[in-house]
C-alpha positions as CSV (number, residue, x, y, z in Angstrom):
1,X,24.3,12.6,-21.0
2,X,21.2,11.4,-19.5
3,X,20.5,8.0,-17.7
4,X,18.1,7.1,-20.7
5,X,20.5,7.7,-23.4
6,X,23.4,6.2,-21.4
7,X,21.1,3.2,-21.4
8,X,20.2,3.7,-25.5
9,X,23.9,4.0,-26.2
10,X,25.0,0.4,-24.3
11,X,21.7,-1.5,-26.1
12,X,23.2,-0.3,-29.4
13,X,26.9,-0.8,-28.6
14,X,25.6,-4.3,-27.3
15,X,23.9,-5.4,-30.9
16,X,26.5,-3.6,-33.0
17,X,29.3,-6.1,-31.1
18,X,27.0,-8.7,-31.5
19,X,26.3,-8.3,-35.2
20,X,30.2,-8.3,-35.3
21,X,30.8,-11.8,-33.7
22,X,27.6,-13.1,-36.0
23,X,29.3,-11.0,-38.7
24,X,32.4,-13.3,-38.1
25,X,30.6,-16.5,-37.5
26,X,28.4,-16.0,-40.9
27,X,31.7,-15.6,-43.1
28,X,33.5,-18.5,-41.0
29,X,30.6,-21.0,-41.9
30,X,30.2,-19.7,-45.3
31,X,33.9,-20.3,-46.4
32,X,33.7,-23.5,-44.8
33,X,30.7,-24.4,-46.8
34,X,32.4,-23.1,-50.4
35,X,35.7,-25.0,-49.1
36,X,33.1,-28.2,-49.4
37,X,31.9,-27.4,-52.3
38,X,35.0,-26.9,-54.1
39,X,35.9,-30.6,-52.7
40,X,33.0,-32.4,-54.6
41,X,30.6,-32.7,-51.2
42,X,27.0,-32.1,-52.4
43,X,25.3,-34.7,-49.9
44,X,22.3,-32.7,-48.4
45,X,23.4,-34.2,-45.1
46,X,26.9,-32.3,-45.6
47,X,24.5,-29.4,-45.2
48,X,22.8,-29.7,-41.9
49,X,25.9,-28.3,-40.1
50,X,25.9,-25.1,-41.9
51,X,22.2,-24.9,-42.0
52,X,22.7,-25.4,-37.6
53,X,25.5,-22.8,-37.3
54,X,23.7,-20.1,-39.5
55,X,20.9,-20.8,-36.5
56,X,23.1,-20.3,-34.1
57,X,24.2,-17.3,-35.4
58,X,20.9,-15.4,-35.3
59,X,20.1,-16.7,-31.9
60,X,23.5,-15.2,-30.6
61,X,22.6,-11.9,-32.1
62,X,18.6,-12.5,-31.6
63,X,19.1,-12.5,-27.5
64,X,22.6,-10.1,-27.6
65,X,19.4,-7.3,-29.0
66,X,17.0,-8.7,-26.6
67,X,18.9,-8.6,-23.6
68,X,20.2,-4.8,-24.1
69,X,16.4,-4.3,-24.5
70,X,15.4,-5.5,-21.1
71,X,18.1,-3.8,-19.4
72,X,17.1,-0.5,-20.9
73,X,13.4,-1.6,-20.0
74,X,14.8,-2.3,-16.4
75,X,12.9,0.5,-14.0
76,X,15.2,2.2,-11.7
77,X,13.1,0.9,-8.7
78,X,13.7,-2.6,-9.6
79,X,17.4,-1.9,-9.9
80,X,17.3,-0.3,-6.4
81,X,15.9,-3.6,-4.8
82,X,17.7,-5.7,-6.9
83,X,14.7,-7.3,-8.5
84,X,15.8,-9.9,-10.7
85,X,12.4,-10.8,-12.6
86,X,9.9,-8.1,-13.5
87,X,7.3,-6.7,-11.9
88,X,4.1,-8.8,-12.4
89,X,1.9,-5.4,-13.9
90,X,2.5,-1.6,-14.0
91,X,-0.1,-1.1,-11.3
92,X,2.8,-3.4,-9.0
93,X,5.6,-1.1,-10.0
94,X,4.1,2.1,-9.7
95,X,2.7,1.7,-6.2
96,X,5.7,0.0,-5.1
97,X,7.3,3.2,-6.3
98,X,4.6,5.2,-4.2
99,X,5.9,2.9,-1.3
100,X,9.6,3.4,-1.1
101,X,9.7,7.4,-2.1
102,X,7.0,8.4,0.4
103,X,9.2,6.3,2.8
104,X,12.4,7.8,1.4
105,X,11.2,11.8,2.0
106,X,9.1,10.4,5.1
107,X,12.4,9.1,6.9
108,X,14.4,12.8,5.7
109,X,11.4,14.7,7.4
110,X,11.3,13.1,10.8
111,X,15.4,13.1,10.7
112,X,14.6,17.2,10.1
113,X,12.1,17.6,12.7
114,X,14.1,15.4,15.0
115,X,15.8,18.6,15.5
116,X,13.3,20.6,17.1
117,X,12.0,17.5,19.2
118,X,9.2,16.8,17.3
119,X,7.2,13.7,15.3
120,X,5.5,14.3,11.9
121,X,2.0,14.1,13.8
122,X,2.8,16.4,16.4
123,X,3.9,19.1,13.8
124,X,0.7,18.0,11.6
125,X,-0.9,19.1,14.8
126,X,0.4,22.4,15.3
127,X,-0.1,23.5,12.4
128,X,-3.4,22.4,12.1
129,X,-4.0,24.6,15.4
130,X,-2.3,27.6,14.2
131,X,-4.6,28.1,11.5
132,X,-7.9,27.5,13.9
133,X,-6.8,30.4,15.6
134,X,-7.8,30.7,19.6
135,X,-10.8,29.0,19.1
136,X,-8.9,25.9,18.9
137,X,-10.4,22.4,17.7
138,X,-12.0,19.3,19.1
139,X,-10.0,16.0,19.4
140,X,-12.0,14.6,16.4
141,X,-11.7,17.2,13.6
142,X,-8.1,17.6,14.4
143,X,-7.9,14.1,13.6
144,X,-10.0,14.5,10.6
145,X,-7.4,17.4,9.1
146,X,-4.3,14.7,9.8
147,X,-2.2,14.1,6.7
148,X,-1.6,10.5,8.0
149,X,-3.8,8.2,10.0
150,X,-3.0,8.6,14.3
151,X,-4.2,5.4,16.1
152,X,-3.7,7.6,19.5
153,X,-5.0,11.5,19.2
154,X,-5.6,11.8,22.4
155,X,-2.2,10.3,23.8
156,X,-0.2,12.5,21.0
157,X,-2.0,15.7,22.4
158,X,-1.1,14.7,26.2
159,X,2.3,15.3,25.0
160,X,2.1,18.2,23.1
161,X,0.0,19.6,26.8
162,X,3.1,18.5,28.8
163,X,5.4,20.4,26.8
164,X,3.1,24.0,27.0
165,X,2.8,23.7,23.3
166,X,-0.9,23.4,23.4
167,X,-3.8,24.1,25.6
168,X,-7.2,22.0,26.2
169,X,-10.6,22.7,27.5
170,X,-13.7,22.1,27.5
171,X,-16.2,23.7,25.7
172,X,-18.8,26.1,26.9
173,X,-21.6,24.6,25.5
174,X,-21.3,20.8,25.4
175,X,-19.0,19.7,28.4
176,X,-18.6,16.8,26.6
177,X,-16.0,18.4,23.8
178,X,-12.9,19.0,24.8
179,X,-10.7,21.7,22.2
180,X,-7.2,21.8,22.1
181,X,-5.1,25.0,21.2
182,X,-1.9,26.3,20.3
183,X,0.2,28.3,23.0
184,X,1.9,31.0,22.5
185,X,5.5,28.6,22.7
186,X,4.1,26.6,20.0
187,X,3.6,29.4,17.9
188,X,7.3,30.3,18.7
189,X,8.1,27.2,18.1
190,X,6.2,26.6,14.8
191,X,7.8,30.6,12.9
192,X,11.4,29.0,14.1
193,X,10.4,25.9,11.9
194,X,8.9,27.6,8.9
195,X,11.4,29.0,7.2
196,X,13.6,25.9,7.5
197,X,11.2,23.5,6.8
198,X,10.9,25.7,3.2
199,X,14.2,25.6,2.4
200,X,14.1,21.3,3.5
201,X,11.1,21.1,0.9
202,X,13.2,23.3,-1.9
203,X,15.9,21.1,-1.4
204,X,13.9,17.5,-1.5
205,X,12.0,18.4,-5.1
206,X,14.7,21.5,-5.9
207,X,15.8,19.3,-9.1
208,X,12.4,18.9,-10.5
209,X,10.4,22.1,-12.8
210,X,7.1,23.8,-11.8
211,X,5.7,22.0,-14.4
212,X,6.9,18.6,-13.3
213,X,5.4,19.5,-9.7
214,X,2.0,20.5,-11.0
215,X,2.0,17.4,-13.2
216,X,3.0,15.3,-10.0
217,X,0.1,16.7,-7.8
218,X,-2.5,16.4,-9.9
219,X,-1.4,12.2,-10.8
220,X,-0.8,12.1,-6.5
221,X,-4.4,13.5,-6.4
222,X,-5.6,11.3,-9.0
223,X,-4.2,7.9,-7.8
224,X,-6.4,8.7,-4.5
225,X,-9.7,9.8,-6.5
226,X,-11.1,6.4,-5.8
227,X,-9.8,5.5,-2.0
């Protein structure tokens, strides 16, 4: 049974229990209002009482339905953070939920690549260097092919240097540039990780269909259309 039907199937047990107790208050009041009647009470102000507990009644069963509604309404995320009163629009919750799962996989990729002794930059990096080839890149269009923002390019490529995982030079025509390339240890380094890092990616979106993914991308690809 899925989550949403689990969460169908309490609402309606909720409001059929509910519609039991009004059920029982309805006929409760009503023989109490014939048991009047049968002793000669016909004062209109005899009739307030039963006229207040009928209302009663259909307030008990009005929020016993309501609340079963809001708790099937209730968005995972704002169960996860225990988020008592709703989020203020749809724009809130959905790039709240943008926030916390690119955390979530973000966090499960650096404990993989943790492994192999790397940062999520620095493997950005090498693989953006492993597809330029020998030719390598400058500082700045490395920086430009990033996945995520680096405050420090330079600094993360000192570090890559120190371990022989890249190369840099400057270039033969403008002394100025200075290109960075991948070694022939970082390309070692980089086939070791591939297949791995496929089965890490099959295993974090495993669970969803090819259709699910391609609908994903292009809503991902859509939310940055403007930014």
């Amino acid at each position: 049974m899925g989550r949403t039907t689990m969460r169908t199937t309490g609402w309606r047990r909720r409001c059929v229990k509910g519609a039991k107790r009004g059920a029982r208050t309805w006929n409760s009041v009503k023989a109490g209002k014939m048991s009047g009647r049968a002793g000669g009470r016909t004062n209109h102000d005899d009739e307030k009482p039963f006229e207040q507990k009928l209302n009663c009644c259909a307030v008990r069963l009005t929020f016993t339905a309501f609340g079963g509604v809001l708790s099937s309404m209730a968005g995972k995320l704002q169960q996860e953070i225990h988020k008592v009163r709703p989020f203020d629009s749809r724009q809130q919750e959905a790039f709240l939920n943008l926030l916390r799962t690119a955390d979530h996989f973000s966090r499960a990729r650096d404990g993989f690549l943790k492994a192999y002794k790397l940062s999520q930059s620095q493997y950005n990096v090498l693989r953006i260097l492993r597809s330029c080839g020998d030719e390598g890149l400058a500082c700045k269009h490395i920086a430009e092919r990033m996945l995520t923002r680096e405050p420090d390019m330079t600094r993360l490529l000192d570090r890559l240097q120190d371990r022989g995982l890249v190369t840099r030079a400057r270039h033969n025509g403008d002394r100025r540039i200075v290109k960075s390339a991948i070694t022939k240890t970082g390309m070692k380094l980089l086939a070791g990780i591939d297949k791995p890092i496929e089965a890490f990616y099959r295993a974090a979106l495993g669970h969803m269909t090819e259709t699910q993914l391609k609908k994903l991308v292009e809503l991902l690809e859509t939310c940055r259309e403007k930014h």
